[in-house]
C-alpha positions, 0 to 999 in steps of 0.5 A, spaced: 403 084 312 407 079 310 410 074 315 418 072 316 418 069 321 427 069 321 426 077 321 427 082 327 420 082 330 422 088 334 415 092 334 410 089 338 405 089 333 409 084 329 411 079 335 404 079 336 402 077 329 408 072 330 404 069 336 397 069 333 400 065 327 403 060 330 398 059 335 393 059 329 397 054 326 395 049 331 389 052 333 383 045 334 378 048 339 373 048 335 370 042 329 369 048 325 377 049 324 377 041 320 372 043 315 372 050 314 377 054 317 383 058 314 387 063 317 391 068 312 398 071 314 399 075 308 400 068 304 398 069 296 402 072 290 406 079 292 403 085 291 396 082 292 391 086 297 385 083 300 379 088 299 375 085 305 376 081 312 371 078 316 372 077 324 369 072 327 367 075 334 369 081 337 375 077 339 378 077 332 375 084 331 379 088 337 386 083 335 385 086 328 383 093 330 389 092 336 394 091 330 392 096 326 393 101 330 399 099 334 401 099 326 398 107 326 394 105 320 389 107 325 388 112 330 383 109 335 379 102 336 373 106 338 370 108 333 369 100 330 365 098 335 362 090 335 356 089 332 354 083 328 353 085 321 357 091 322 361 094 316 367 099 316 371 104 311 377 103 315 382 109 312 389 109 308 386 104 303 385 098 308 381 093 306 374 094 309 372 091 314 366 086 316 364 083 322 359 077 324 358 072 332 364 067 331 361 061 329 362 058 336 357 052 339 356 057 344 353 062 338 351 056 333 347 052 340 343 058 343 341 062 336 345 068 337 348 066 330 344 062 325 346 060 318 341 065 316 344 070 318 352 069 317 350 067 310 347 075 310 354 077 312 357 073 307 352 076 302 354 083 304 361 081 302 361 079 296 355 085 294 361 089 296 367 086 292 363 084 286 360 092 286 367 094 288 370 090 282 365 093 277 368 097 270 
C-alpha cells in the first residue's frame, strides 16, 4: 500500500489514507509520539510485506479494518471484533492482525493498559513472526 501523494487519489480508500498520513505526520497528542511512535505508510524497500500490525485502540482497528474493506480485501469488519489481546488471520495473505487499549494516559492512569500486559501483546507478536519465519 505504497503511498504517492502526486497520484489520482480518486478511490475513497486512498483519499482517506492520504488524510491519515498527513495528519500522523503532525500528529503530537500524545508524549508517546516523541519517544516511541512511528507510523508507516508503505515505507521500506519495494516488494517487502509486513507479516503483522498491531492497532493501538479500537479507533487504529475500525480505520485499518475500514481501508481493507473499502479496498475489498475483506468483505466485512464485523467478524474483527475489539478486544484487547485479540488476534486475527485476515485473508488473501493480509498481514495478521493484533490489537491492544492505545497507550493513552487515559488507559495507562487508570489501569486498563499496563506494562504487563501490552509487553504480553508484543510477546504474542514476535511468538508469531519468530514461528512464522521458522525453516
Amino acid at each position: 500500500m505504497a503511498i504517492d501523494d502526486s497520484r489520482s487519489t480518486r478511490e475513497t480508500g486512498d483519499r482517506r489514507l492520504v488524510r491519515l498520513k498527513r495528519r500522523a505526520a503532525s500528529c503530537e497528542r500524545c508524549d508517546l509520539f516523541a519517544r516511541a511512535t512511528q507510523t508507516v505508510f508503505g515505507a521500506g524497500p519495494a516488494g517487502v510485506q509486513p507479516r503483522a500490525i498491531l492497532a493501538l485502540g479500537g479507533i487504529a482497528m475500525r480505520a485499518y479494518l475500514g481501508l481493507l474493506k473499502e479496498r475489498g480485501a475483506i468483505q466485512s469488519a464485523a467478524a474483527y471484533r475489539f478486544a484487547h489481546g485479540a488476534s486475527y488471520a485476515l485473508p488473501g495473505g493480509l498481514p495478521r492482525l493484533f490489537a491492544s487499549y492505545h497507550p493513552s494516559q487515559q488507559n495507562t492512569f487508570t489501569g486498563k493498559l499496563t506494562p504487563a500486559m501490552l509487553a504480553r501483546v508484543l510477546r504474542d507478536i514476535r511468538r508469531f513472526l519468530e514461528k512464522d519465519s521458522a525453516p
